[in-house]
C-alpha positions as MATLAB code, in Angstrom:
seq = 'XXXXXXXXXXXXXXXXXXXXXXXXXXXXXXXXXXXXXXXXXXXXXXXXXXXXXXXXXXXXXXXXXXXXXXXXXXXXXXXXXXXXXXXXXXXXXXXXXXXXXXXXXXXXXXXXXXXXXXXXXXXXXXXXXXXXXXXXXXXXXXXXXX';
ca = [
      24.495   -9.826    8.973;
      22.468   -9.108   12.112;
      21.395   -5.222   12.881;
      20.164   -3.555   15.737;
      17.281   -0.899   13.991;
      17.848    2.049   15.663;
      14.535    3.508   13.882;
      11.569    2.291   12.274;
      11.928    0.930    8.886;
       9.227    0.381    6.519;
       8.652   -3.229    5.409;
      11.376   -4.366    7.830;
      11.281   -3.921   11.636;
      10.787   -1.226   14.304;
      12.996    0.182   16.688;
      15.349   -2.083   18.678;
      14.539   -5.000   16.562;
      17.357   -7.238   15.974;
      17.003   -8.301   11.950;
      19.020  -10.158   10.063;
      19.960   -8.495    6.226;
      22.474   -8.743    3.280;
      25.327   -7.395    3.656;
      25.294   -4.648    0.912;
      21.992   -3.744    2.869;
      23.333   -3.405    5.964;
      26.737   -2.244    5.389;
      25.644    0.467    2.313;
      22.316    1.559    3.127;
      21.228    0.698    7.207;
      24.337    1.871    8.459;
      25.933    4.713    6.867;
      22.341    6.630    7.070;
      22.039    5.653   10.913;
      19.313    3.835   10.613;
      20.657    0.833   12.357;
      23.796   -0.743   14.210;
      25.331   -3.844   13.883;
      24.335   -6.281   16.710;
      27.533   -7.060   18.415;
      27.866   -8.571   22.014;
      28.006   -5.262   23.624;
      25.700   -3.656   21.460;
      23.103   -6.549   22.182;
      23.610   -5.862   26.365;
      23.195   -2.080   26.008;
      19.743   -2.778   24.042;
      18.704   -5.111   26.778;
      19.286   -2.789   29.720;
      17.758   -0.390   27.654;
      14.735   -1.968   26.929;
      14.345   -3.169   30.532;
      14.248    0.431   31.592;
      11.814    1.257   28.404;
       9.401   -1.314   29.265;
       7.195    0.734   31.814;
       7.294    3.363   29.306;
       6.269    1.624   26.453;
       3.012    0.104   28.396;
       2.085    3.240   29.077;
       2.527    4.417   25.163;
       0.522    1.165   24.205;
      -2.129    2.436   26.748;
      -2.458    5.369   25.599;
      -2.553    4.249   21.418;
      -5.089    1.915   22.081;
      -7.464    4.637   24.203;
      -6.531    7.095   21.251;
      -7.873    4.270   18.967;
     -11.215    3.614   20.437;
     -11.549    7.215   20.525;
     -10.909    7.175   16.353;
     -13.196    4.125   16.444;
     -16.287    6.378   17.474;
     -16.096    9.398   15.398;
     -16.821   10.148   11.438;
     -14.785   12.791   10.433;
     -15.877   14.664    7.567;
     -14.079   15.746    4.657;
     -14.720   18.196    2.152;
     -13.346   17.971   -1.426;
     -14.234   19.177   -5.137;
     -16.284   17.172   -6.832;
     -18.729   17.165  -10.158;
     -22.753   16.727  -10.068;
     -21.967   12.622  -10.407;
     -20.143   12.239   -7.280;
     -16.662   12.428   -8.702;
     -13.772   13.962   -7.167;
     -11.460   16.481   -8.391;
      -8.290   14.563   -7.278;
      -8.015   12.708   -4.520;
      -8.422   12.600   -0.780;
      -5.148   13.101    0.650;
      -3.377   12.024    4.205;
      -2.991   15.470    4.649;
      -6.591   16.436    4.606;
      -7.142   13.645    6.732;
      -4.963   14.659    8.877;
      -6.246   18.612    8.696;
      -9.538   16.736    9.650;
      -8.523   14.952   12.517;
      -6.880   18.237   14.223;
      -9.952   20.135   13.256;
     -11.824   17.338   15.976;
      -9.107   16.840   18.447;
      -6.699   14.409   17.045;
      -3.061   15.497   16.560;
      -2.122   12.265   14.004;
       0.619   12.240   11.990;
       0.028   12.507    8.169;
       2.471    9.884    8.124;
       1.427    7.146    9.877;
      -2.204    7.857    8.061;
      -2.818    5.055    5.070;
      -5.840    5.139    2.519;
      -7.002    3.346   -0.689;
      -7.402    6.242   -3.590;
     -10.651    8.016   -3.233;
     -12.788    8.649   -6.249;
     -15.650    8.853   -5.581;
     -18.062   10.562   -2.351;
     -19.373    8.679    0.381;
     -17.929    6.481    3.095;
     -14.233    5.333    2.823;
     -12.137    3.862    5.929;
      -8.829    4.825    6.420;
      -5.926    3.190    8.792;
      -3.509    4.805   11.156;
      -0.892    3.179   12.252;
      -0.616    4.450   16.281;
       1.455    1.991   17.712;
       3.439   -0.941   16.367;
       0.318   -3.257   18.290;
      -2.550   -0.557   17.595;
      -3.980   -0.199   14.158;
      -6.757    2.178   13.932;
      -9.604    2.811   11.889;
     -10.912    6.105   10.487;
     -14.122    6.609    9.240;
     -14.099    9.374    6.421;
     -17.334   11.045    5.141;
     -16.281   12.236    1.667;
     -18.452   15.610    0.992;
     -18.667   18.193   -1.722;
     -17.596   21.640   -0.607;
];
């Protein structure tokens, strides 16, 4: 069965992709929680007209991730957690605090779209954001004691 996505889905396509699933998938999952359409003839044409009339808008969104991203590319943002006398954090270093970090400097990123390996320990750690479906960024994290 082929689907029109009508929003992002993780681990299968973005918006206005045109994917092919099982059935049960489609027809018990996709559909019924509107997160996709199924790609008939006339549901094909209204995609393409709109994604003709997207397309200046979208190269201006691309513009814009990847100048956000070289932006990310140049900062350390610190972050200050709990941690014992050997280094070790209390927990873990969240998207959220990221996040809380990156609006503290300027950046209004989505906790969200914000992906890190588990942080144990202080120091340096890189984290990914996801700004466009092209534009991956990289965040460098300083991981302090409070």
């Amino acid at each position: 069965m082929q689907v029109i996505l009508v929003q992002d889905v993780a681990n299968l396509g973005y918006k206005n992709d045109i994917v092919k699933v099982k059935d049960g998938y489609g027809r018990n999952y996709l559909i019924p929680n509107k997160l996709a359409i199924i790609a008939s003839d006339s549901n094909v044409k209204q995609l393409n007209e709109n994604l003709k009339q997207q397309a200046k808008k979208m190269a201006q969104q691309l513009a814009d991730a990847q100048a956000l991203a070289e932006k990310l590319a140049a900062t350390v943002i610190n972050v200050a957690v709990k941690a014992n006398e050997d280094g070790k954090i209390f927990g873990t270093v969240t998207t959220a605090q990221i996040a809380d970090a990156l609006a503290a400097q300027g950046f209004e990123i989505d906790k969200r779209i914000i992906t890190v390996e588990p942080v144990k320990e202080l120091g340096e750690v890189i984290a990914n954001a996801r700004l466009h479906r092209e534009v991956k960024a990289e965040i460098k994290l300083n991981v302090v004691a409070e």
